[in-house]
C-alpha positions in Angstrom: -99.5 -34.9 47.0 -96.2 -36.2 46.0 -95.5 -36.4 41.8 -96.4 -39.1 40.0 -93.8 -41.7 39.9 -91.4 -43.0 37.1 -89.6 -46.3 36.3 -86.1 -44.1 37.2 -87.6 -42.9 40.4 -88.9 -46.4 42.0 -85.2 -48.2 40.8 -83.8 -45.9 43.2 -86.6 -45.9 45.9 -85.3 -49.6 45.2 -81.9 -49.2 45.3 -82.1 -47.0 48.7 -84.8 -49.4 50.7 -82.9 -52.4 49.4 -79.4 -51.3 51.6 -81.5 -50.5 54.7 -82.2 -54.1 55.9 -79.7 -55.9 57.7 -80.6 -59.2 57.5 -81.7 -60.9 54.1 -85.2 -59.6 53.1 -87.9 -60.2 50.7 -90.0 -57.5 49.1 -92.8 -58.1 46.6 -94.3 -55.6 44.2 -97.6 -55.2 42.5 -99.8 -53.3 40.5 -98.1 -49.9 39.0 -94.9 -51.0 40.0 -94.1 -53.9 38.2 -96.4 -52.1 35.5 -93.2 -49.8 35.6 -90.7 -52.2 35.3 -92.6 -53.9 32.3 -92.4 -50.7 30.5 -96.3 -51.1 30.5 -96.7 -47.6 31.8 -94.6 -44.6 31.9 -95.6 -43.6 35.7 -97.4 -44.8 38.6 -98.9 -43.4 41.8 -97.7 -45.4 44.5 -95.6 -48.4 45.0 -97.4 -51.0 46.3 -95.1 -53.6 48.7 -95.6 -56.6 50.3 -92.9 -58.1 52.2 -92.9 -61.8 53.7 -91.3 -62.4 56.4 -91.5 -58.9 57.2 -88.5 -57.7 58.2 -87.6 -55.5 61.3 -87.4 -52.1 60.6 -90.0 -52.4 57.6 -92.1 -49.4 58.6 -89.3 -47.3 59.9 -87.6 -47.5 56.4 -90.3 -47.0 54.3 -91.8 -43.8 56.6 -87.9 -42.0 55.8 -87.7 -43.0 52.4 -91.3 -41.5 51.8 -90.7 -38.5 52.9 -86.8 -38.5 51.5 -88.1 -39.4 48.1 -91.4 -37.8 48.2 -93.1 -40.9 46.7 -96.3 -42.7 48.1 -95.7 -46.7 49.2 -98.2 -48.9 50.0 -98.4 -52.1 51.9 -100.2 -54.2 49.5 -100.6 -57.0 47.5 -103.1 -59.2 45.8 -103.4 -61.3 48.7 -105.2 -58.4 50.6 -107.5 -58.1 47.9 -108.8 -61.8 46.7 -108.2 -65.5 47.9 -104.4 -66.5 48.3 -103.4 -68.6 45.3 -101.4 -72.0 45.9 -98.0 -71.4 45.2 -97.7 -68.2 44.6 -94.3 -67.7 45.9 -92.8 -69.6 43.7 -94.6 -68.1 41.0 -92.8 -64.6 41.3 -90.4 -63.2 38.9 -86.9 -62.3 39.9 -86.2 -58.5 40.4 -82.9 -57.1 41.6 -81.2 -57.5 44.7 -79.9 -54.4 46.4 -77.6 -55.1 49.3 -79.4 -58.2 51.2 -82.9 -57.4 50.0 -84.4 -59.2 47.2 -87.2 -57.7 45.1 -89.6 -60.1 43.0 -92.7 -59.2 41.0 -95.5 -60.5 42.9 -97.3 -63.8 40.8 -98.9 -62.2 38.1 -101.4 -65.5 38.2 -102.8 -63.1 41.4 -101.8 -59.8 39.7 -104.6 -60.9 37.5 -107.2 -62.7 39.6 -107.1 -59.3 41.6 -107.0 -57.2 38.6 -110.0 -58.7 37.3 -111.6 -58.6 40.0 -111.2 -55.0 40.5 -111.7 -54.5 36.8 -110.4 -51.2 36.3 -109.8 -49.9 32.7 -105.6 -49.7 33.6 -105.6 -53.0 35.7 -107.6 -54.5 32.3 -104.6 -52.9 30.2 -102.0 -54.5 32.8 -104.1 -57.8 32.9 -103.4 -57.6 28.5 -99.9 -57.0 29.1 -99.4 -60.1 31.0 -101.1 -62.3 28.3 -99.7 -60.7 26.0 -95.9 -61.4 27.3 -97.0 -64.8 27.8 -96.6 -64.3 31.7 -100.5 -66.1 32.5 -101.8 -68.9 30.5 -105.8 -69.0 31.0 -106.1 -72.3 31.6 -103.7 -72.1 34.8 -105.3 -69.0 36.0 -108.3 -71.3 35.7 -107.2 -73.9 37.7 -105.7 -71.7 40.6 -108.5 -69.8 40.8 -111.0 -72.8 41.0 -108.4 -74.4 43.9 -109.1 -71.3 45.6 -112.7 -70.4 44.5 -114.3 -71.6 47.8 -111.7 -69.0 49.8 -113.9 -66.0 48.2 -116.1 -66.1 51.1 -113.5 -64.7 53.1 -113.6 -61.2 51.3 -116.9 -60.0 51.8 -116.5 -57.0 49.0 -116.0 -59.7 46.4 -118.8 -61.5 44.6 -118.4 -65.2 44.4 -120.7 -65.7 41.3 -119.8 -62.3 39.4 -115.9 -63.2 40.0 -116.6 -66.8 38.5 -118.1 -65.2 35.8 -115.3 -62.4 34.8 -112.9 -65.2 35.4 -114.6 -67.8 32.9 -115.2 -64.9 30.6 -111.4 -63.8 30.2 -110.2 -67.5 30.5 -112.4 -67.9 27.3 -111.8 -65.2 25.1 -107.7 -65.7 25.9 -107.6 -69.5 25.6 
């Protein structure tokens, strides 16, 4: 198992992956990363990626840089988790670019909706940290996640009426 990873560690996982790519790219990241980048956490297991388009060369990169670095990466994002929000793109927060790769922090709107849905005791903590900086307002969250409430049946782990329910709940206690 490879050492858990630092804030210093993923910049130049960053830094390296970011000069690989040829053509201009566009990586997202999620979950312990960005809780990195935050300074919401100290380390993380794993980066979790999403790239879109994905570029050629994605897997090839990431598979040298793994073993190079001795980090764990992830293709992930909220997206393969809950219901696509509307708009999300748009939504993410500027990185850094290394060479001509761009790196945003995926929308925290579906940072949240999947971090509550998970509801993990560190994903609560992140979840906090993105009120808390005034990166979610409750009542959007609301909205987006009513626009894409009737999507849910398209993740058969997920629970329609107990996500509605954590959802509200938060919403109401943060408004």
């Amino acid at each position: 198992m490879n050492d858990f990873l630092t804030k210093e560690r993923l910049l130049l996982f960053l830094e390296k992956f970011g000069k690989r790519f040829h053509s201009e790219t566009t990586i997202y990241l999620t979950g312990g990363a960005t809780a990195l980048l935050k300074n919401w956490r100290n380390t993380t297991l794993d980066i979790d990626l999403y790239a879109n388009p994905e570029p050629s060369q994605l897997f090839q990169n990431i598979s040298d840089l793994k073993q190079d670095l001795q980090i764990n990466i992830e293709i992930a994002a909220p997206i393969h988790f809950v219901p696509t929000l509307s708009g999300w793109e748009n939504r993410s927060e500027f990185i850094e670019r290394f060479g001509k790769t761009n790196y945003y922090h995926f929308d925290f709107y579906s940072q949240v909706f999947a971090k509550l849905s998970r509801g993990h005791t560190r994903d609560l903590k992140d979840v906090e940290n993105m009120y808390r900086e005034n990166l979610v307002n409750p009542s959007r969250l609301l909205e987006l996640f009513e626009a894409a409430q009737d999507q849910i049946i398209k993740f058969p782990a997920l629970s329609s009426k107990t996500l509605s329910e954590t959802i509200h709940h938060w919403c109401s206690t943060h408004d």
